[in-house]
CHARMM internal coordinates of N, CA and C (Angstrom, degrees):
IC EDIT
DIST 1 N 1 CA 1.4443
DIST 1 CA 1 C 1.5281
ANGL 1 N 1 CA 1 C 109.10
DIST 1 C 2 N 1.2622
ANGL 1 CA 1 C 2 N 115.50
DIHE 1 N 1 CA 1 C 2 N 120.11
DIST 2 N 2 CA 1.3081
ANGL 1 C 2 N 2 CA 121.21
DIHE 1 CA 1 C 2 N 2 CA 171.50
DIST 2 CA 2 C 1.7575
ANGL 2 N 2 CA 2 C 128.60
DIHE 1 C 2 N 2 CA 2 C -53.27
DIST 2 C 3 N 1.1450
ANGL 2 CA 2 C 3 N 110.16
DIHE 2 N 2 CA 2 C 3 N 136.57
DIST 3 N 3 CA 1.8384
ANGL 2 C 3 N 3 CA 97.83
DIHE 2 CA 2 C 3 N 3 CA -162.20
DIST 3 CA 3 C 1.6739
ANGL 3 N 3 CA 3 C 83.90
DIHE 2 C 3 N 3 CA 3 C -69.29
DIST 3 C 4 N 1.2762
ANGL 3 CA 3 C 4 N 90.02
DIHE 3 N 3 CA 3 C 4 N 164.23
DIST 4 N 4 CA 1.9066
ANGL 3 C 4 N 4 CA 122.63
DIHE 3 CA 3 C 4 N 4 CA 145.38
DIST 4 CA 4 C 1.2313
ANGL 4 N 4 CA 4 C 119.02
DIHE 3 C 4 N 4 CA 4 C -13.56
DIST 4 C 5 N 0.9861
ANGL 4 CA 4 C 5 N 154.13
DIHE 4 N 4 CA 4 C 5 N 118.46
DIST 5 N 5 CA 1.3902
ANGL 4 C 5 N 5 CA 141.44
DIHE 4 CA 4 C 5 N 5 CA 123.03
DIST 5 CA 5 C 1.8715
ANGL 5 N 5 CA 5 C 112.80
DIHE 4 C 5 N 5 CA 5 C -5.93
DIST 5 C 6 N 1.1284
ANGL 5 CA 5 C 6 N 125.60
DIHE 5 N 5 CA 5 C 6 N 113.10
DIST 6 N 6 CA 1.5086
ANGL 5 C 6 N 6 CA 124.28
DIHE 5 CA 5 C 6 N 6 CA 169.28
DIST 6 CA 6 C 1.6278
ANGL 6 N 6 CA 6 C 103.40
DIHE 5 C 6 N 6 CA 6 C 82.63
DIST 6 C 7 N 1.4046
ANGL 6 CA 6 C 7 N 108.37
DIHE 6 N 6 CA 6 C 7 N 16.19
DIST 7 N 7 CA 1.5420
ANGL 6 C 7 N 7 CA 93.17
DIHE 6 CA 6 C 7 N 7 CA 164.77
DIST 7 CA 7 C 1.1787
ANGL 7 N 7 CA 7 C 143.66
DIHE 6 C 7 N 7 CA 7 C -85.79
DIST 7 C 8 N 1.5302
ANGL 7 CA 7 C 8 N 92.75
DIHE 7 N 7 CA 7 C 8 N -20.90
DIST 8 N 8 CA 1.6563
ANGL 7 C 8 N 8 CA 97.96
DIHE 7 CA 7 C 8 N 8 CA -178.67
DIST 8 CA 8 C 1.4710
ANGL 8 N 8 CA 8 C 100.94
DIHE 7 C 8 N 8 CA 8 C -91.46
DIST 8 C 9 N 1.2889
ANGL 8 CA 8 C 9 N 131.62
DIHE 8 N 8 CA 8 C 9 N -11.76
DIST 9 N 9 CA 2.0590
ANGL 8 C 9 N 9 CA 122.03
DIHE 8 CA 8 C 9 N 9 CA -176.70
DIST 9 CA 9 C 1.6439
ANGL 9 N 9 CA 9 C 82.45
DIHE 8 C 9 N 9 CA 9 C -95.22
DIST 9 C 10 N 1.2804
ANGL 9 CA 9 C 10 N 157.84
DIHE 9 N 9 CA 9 C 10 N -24.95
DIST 10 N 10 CA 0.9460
ANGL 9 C 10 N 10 CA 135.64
DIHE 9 CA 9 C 10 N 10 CA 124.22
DIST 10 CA 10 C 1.3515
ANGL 10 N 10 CA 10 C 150.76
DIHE 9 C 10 N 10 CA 10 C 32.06
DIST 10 C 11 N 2.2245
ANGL 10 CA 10 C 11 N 98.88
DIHE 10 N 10 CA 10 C 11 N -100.70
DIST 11 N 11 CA 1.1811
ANGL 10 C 11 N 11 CA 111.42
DIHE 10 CA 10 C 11 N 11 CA 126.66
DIST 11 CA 11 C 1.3945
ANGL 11 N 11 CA 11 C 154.95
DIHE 10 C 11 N 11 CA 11 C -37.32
DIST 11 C 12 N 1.1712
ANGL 11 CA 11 C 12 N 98.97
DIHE 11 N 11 CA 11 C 12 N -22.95
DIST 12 N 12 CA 1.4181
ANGL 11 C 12 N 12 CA 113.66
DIHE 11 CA 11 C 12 N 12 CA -179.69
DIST 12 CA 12 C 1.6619
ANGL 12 N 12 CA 12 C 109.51
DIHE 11 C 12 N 12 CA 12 C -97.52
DIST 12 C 13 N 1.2948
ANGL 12 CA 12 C 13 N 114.39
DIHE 12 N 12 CA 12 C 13 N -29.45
DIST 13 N 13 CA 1.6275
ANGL 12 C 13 N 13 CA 94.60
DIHE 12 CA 12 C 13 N 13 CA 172.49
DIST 13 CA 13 C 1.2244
ANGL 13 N 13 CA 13 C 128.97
DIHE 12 C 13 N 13 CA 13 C -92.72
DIST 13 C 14 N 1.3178
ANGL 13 CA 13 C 14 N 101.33
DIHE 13 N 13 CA 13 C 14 N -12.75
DIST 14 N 14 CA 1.3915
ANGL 13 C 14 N 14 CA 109.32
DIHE 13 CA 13 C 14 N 14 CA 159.37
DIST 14 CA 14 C 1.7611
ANGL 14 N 14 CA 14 C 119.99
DIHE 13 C 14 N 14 CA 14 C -73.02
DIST 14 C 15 N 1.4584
ANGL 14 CA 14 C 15 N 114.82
DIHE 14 N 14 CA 14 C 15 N -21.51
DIST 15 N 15 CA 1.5245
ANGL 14 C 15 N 15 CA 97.61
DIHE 14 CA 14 C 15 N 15 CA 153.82
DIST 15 CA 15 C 1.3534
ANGL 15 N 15 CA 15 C 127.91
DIHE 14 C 15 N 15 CA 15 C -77.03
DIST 15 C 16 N 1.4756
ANGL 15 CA 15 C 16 N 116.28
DIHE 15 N 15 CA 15 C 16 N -16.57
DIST 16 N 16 CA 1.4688
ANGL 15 C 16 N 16 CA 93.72
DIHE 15 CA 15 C 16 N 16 CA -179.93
DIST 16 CA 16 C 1.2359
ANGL 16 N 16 CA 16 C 127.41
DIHE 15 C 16 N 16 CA 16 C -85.77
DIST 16 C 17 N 1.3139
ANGL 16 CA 16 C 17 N 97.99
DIHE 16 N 16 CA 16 C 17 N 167.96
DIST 17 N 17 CA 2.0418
ANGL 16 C 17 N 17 CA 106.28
DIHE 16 CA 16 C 17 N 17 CA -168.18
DIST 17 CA 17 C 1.7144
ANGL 17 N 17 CA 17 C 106.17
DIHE 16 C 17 N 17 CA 17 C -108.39
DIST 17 C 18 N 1.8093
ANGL 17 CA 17 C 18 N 96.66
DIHE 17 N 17 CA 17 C 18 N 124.30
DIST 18 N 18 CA 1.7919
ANGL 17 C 18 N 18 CA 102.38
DIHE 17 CA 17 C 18 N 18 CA 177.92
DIST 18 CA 18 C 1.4910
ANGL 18 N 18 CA 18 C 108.21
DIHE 17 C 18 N 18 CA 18 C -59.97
DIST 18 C 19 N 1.5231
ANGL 18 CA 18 C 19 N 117.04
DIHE 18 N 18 CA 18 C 19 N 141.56
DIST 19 N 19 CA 1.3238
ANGL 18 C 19 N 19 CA 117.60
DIHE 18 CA 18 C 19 N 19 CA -177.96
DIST 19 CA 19 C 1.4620
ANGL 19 N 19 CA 19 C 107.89
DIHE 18 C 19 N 19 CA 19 C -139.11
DIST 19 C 20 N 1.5454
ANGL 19 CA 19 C 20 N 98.80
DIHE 19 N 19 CA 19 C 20 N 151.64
DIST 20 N 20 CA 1.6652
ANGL 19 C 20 N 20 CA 79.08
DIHE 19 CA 19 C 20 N 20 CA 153.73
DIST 20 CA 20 C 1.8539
ANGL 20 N 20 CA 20 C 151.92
DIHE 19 C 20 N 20 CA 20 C -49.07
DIST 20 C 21 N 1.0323
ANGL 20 CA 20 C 21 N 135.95
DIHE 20 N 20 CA 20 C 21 N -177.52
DIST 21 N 21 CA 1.5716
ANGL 20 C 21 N 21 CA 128.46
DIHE 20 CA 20 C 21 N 21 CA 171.08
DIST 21 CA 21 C 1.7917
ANGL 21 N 21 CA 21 C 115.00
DIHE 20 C 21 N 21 CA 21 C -71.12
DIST 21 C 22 N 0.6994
ANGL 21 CA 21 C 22 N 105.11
DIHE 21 N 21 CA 21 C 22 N 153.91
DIST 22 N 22 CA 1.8772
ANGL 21 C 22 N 22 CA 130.32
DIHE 21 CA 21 C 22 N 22 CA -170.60
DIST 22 CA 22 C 1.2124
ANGL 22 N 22 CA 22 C 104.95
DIHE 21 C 22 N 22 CA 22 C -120.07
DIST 22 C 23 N 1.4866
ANGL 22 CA 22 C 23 N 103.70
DIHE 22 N 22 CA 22 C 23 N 148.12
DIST 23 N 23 CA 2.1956
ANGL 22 C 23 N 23 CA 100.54
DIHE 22 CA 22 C 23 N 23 CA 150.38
DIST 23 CA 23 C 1.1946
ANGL 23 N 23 CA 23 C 88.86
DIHE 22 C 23 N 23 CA 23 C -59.90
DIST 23 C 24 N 1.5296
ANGL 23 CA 23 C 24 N 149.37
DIHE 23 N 23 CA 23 C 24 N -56.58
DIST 24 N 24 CA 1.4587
ANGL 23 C 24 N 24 CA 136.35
DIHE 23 CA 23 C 24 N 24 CA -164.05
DIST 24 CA 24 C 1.5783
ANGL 24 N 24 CA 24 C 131.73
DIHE 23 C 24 N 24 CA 24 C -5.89
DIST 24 C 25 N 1.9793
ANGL 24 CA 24 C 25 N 74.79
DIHE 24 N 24 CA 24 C 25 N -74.51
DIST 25 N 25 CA 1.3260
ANGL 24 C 25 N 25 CA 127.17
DIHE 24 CA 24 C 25 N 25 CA -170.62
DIST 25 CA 25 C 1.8202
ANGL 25 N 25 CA 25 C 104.28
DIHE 24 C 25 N 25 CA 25 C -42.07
DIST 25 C 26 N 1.7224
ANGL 25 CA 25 C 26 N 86.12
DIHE 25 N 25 CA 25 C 26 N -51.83
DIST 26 N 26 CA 1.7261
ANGL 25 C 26 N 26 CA 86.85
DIHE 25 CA 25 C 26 N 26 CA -166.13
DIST 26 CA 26 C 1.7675
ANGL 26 N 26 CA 26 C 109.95
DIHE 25 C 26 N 26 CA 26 C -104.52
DIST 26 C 27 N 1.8335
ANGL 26 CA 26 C 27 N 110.37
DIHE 26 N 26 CA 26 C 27 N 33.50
DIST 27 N 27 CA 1.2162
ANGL 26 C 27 N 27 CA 101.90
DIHE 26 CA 26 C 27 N 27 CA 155.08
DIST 27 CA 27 C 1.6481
ANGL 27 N 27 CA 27 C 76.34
DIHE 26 C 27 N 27 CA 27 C -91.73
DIST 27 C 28 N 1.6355
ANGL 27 CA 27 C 28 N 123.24
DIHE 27 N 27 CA 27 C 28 N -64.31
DIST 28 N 28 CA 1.1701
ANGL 27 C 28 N 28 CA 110.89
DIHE 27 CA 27 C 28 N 28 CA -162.04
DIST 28 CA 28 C 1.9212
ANGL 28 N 28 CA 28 C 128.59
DIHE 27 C 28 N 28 CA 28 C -19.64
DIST 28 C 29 N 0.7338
ANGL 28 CA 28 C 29 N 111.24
DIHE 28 N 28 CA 28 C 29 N -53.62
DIST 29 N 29 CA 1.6300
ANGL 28 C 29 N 29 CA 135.22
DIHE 28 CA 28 C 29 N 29 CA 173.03
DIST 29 CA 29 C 1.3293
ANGL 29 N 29 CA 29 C 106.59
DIHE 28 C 29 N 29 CA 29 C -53.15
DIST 29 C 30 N 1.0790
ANGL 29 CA 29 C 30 N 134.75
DIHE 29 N 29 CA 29 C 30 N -62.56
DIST 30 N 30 CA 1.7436
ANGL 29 C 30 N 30 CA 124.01
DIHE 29 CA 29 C 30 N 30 CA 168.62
DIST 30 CA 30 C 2.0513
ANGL 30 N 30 CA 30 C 102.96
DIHE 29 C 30 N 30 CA 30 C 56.84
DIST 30 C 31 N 1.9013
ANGL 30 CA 30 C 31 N 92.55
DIHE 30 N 30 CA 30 C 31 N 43.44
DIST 31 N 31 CA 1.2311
ANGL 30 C 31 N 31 CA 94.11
DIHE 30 CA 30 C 31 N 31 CA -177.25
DIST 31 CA 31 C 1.4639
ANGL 31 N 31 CA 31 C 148.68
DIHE 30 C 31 N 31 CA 31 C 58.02
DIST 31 C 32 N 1.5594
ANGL 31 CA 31 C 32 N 89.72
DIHE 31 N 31 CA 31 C 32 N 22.34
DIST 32 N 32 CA 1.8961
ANGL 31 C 32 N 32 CA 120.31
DIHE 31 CA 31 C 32 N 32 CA 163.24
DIST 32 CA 32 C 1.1252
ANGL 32 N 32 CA 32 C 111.21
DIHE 31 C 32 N 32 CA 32 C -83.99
DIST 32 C 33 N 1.3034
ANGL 32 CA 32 C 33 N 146.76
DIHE 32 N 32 CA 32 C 33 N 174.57
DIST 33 N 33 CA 1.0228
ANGL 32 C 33 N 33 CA 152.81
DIHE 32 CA 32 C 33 N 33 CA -175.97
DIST 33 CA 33 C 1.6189
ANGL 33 N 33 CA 33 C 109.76
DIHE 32 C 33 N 33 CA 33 C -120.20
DIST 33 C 34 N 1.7512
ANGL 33 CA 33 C 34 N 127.01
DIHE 33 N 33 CA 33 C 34 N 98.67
DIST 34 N 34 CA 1.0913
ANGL 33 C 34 N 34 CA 117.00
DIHE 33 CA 33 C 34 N 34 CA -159.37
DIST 34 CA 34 C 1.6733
ANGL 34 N 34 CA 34 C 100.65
DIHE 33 C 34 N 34 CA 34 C -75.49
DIST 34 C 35 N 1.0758
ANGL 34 CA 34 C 35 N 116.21
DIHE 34 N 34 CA 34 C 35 N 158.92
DIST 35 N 35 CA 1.5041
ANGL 34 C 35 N 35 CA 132.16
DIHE 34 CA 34 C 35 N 35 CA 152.61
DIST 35 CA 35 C 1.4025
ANGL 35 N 35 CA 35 C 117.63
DIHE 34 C 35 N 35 CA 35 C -62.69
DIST 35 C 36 N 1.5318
ANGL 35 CA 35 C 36 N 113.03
DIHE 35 N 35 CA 35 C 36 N -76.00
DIST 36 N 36 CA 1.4491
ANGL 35 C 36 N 36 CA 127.97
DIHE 35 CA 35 C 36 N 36 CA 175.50
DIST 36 CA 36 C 1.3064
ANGL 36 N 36 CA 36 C 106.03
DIHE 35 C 36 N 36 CA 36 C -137.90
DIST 36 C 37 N 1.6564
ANGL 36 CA 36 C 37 N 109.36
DIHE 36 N 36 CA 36 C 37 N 139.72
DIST 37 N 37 CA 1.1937
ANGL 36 C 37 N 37 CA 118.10
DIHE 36 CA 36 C 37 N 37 CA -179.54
DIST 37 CA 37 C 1.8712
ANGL 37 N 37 CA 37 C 104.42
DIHE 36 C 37 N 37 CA 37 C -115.35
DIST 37 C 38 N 1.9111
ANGL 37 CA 37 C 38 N 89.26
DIHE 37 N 37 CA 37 C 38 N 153.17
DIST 38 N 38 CA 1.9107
ANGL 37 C 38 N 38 CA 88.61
DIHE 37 CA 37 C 38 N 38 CA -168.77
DIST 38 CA 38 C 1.1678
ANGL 38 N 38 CA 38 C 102.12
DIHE 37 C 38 N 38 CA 38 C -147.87
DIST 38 C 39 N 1.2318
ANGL 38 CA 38 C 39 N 138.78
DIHE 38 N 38 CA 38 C 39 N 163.35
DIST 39 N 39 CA 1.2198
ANGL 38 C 39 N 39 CA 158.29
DIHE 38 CA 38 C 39 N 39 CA 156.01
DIST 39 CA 39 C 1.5067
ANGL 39 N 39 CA 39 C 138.55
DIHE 38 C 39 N 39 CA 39 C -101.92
DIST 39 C 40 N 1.8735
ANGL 39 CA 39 C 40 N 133.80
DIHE 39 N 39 CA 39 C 40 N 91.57
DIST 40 N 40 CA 0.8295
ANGL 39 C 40 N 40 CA 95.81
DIHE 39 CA 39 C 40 N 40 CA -140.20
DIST 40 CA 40 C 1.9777
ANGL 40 N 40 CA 40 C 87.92
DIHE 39 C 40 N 40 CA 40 C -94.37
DIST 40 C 41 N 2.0566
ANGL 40 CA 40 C 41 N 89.30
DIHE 40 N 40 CA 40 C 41 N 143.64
DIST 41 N 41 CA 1.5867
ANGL 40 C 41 N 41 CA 99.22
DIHE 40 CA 40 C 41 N 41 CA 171.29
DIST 41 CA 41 C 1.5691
ANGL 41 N 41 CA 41 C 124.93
DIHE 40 C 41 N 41 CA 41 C -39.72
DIST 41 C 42 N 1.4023
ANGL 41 CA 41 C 42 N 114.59
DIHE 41 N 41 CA 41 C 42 N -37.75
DIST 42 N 42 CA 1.3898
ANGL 41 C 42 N 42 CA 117.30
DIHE 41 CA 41 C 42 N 42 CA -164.96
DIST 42 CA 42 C 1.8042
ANGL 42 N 42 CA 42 C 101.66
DIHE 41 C 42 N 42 CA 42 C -61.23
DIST 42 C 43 N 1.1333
ANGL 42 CA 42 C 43 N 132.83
DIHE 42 N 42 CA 42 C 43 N -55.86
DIST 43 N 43 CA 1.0364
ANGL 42 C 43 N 43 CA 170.26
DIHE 42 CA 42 C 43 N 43 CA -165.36
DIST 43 CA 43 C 1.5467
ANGL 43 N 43 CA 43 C 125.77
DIHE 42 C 43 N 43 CA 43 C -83.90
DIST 43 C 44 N 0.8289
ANGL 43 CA 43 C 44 N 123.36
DIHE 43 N 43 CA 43 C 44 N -34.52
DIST 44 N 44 CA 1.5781
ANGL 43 C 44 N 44 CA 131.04
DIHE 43 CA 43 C 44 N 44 CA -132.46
DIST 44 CA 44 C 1.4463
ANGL 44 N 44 CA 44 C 132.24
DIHE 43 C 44 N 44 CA 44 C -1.54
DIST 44 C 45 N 1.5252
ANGL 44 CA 44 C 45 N 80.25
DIHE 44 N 44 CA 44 C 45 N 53.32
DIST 45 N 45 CA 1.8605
ANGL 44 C 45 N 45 CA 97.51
DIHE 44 CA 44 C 45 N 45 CA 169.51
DIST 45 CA 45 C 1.3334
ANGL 45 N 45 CA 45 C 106.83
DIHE 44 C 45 N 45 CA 45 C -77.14
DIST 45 C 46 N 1.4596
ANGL 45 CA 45 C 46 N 122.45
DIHE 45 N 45 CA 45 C 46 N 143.35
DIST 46 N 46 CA 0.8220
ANGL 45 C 46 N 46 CA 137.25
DIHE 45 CA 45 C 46 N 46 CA -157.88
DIST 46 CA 46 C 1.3384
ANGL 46 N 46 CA 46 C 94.70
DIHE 45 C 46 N 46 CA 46 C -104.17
DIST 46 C 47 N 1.5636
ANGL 46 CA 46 C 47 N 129.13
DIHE 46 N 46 CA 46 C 47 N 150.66
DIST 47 N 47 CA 1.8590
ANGL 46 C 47 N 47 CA 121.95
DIHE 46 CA 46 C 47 N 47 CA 176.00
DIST 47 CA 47 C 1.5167
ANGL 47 N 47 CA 47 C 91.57
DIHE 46 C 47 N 47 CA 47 C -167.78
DIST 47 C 48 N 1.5863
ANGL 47 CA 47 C 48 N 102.95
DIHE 47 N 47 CA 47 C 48 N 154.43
DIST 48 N 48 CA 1.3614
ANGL 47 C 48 N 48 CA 137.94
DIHE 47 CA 47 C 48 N 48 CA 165.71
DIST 48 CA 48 C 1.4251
ANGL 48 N 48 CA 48 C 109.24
DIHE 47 C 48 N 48 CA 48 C -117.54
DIST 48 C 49 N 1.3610
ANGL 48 CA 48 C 49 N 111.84
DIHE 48 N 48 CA 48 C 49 N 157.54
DIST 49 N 49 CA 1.3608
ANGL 48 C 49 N 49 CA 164.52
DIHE 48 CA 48 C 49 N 49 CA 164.36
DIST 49 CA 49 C 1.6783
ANGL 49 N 49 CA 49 C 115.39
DIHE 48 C 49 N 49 CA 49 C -90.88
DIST 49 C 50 N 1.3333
ANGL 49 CA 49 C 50 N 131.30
DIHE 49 N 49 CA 49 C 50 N 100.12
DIST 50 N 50 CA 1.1313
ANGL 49 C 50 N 50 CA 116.37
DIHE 49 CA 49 C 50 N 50 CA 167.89
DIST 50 CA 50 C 1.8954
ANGL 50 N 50 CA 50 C 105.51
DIHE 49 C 50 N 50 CA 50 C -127.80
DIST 50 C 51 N 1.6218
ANGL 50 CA 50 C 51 N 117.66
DIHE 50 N 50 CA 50 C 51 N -179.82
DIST 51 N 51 CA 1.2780
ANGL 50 C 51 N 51 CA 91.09
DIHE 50 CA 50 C 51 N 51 CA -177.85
DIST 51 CA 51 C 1.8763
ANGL 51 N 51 CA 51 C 84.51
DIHE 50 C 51 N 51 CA 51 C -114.69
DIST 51 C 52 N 1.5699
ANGL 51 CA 51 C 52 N 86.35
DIHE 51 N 51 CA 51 C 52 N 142.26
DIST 52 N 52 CA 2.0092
ANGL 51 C 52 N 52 CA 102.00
DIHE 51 CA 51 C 52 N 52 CA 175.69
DIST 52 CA 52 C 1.7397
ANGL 52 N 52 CA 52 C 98.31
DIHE 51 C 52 N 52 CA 52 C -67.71
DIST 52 C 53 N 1.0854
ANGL 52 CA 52 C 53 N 113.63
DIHE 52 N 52 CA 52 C 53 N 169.65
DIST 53 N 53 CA 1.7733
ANGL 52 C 53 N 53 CA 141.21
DIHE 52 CA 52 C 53 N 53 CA 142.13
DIST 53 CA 53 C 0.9205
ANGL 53 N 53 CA 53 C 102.89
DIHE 52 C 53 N 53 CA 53 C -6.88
DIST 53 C 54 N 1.7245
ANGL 53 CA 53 C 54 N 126.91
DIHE 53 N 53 CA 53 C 54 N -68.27
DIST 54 N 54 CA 1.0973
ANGL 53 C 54 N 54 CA 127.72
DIHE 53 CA 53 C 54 N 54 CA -152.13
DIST 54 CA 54 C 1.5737
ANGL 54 N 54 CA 54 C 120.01
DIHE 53 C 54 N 54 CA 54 C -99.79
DIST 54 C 55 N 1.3774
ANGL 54 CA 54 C 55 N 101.13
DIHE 54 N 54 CA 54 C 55 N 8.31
DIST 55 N 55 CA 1.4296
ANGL 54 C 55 N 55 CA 122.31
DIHE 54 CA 54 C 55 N 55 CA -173.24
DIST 55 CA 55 C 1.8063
ANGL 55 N 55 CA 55 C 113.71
DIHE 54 C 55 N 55 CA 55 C 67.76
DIST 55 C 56 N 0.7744
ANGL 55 CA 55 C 56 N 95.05
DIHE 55 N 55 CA 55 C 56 N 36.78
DIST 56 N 56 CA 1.3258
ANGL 55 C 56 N 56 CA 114.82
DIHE 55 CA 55 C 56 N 56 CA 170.38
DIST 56 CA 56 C 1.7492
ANGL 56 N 56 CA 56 C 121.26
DIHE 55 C 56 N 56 CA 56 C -81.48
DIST 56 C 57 N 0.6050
ANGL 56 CA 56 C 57 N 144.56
DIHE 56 N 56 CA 56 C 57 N 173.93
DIST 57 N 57 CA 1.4437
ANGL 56 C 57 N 57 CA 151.57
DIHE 56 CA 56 C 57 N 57 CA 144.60
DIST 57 CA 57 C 2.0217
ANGL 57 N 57 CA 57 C 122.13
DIHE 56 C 57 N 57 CA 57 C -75.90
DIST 57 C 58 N 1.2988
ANGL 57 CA 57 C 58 N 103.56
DIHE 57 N 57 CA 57 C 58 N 93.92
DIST 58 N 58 CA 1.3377
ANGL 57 C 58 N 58 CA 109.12
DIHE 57 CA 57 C 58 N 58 CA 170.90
DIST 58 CA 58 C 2.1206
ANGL 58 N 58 CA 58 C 112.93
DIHE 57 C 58 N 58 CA 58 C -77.20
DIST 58 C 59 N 1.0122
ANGL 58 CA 58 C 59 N 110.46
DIHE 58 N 58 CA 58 C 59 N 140.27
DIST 59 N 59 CA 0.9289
ANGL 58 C 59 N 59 CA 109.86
DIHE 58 CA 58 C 59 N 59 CA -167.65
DIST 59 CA 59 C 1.6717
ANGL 59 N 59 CA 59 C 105.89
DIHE 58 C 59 N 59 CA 59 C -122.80
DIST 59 C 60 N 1.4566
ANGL 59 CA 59 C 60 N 126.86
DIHE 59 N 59 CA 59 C 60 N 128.82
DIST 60 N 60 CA 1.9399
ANGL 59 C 60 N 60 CA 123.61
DIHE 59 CA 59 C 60 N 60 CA -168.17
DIST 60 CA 60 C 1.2000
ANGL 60 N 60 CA 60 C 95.66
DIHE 59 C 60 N 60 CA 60 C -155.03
DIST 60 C 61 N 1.7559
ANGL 60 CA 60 C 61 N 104.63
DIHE 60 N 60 CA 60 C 61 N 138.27
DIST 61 N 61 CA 0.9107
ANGL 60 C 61 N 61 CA 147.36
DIHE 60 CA 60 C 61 N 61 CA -124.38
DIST 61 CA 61 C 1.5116
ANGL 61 N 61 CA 61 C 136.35
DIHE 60 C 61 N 61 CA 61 C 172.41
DIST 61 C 62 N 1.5295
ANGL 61 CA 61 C 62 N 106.06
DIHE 61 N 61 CA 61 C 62 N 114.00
DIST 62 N 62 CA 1.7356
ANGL 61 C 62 N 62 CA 87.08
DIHE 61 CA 61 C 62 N 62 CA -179.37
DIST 62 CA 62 C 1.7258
ANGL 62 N 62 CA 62 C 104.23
DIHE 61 C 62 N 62 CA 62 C -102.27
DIST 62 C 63 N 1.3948
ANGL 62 CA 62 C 63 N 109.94
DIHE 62 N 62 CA 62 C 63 N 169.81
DIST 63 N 63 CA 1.2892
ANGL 62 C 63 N 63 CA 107.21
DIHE 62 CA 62 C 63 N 63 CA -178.00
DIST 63 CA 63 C 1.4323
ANGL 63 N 63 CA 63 C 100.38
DIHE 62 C 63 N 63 CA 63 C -68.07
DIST 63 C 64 N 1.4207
ANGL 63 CA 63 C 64 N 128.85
DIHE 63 N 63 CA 63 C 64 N 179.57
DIST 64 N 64 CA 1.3080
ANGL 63 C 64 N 64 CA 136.83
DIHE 63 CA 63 C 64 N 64 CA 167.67
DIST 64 CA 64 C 1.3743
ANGL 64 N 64 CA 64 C 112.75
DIHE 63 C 64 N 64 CA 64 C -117.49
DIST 64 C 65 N 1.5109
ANGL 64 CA 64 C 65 N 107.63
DIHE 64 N 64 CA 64 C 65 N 148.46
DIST 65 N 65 CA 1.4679
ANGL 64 C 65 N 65 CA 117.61
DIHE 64 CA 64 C 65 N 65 CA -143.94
DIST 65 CA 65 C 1.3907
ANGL 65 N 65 CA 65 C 115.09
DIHE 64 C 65 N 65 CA 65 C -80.85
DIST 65 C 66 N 1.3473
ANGL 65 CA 65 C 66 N 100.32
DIHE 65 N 65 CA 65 C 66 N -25.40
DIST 66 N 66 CA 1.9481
ANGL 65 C 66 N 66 CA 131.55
DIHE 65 CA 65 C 66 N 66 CA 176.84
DIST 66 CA 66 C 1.6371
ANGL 66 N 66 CA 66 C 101.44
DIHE 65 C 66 N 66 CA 66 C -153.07
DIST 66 C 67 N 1.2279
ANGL 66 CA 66 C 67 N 104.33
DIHE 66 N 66 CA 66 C 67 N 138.64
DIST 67 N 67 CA 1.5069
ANGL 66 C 67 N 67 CA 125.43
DIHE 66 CA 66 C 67 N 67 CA 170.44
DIST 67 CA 67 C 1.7467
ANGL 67 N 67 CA 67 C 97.92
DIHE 66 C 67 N 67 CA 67 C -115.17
DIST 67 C 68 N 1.5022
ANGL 67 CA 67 C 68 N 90.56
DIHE 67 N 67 CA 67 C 68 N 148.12
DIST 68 N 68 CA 1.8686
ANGL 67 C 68 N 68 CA 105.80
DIHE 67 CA 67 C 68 N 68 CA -177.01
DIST 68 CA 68 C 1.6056
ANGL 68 N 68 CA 68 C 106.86
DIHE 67 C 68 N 68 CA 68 C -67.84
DIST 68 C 69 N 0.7948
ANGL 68 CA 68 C 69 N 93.58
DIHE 68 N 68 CA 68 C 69 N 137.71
DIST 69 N 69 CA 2.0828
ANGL 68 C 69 N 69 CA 108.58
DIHE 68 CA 68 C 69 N 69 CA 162.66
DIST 69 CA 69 C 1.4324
ANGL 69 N 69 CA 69 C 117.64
DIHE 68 C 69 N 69 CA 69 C -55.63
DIST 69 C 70 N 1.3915
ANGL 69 CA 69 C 70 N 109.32
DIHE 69 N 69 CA 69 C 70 N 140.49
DIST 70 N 70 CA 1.3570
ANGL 69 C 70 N 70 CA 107.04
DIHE 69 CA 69 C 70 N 70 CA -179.59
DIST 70 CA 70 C 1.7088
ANGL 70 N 70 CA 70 C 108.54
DIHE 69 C 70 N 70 CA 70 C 128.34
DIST 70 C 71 N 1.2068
ANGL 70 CA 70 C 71 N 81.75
DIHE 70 N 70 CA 70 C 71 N -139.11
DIST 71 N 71 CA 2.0955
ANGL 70 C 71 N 71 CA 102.41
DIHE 70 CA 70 C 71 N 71 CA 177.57
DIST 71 CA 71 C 1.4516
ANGL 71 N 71 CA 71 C 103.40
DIHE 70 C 71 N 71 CA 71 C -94.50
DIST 71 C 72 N 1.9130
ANGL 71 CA 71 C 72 N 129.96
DIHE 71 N 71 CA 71 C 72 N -17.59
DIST 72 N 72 CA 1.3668
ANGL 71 C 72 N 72 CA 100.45
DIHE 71 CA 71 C 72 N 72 CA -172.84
DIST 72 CA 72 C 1.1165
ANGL 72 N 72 CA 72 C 150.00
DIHE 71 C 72 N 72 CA 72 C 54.92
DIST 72 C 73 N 1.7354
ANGL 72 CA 72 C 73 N 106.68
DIHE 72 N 72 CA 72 C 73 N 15.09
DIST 73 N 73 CA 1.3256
ANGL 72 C 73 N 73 CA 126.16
DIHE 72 CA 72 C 73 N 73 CA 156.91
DIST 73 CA 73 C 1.6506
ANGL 73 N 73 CA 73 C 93.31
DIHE 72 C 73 N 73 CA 73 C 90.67
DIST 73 C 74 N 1.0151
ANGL 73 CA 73 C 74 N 136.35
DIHE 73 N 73 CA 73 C 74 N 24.13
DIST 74 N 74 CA 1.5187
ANGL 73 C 74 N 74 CA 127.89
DIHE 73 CA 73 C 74 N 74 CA -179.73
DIST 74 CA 74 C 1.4021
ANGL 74 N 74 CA 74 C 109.63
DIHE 73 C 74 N 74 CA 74 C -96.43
END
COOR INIT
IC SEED 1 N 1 CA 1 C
IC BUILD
């Protein structure tokens, strides 16, 4: 059975951990105003939280360059 629609970013924001700001953080930002800033552990990709237009939750992020071997936190 095929997952959900939105299950696996899901999973995934619920692993990451709120952190303080980064140089990361504030290429991420490109002069938005984050909401909450996070880090995800698996990775240490760095990500923000901002709120969209629609009051939504915008979510930024760069891909990561290598992910760990294994299960990948799934």
């Amino acid at each position: 059975m095929p997952a959900r629609p939105g299950a696996i970013s899901e999973r995934w924001v619920r692993r990451l951990t709120m952190c303080d700001p980064t140089a990361a953080h504030v290429v991420l930002a490109q002069g938005e105003k984050a909401e909450a800033l996070f880090i995800d552990p698996l990775t240490g990709m760095p990500v923000m939280r901002t709120v969209g237009h629609d009051s939504k939750p915008v979510w930024r992020f760069h891909a990561p360059l290598s992910l760990p071997a294994g299960d990948a936190g799934g």
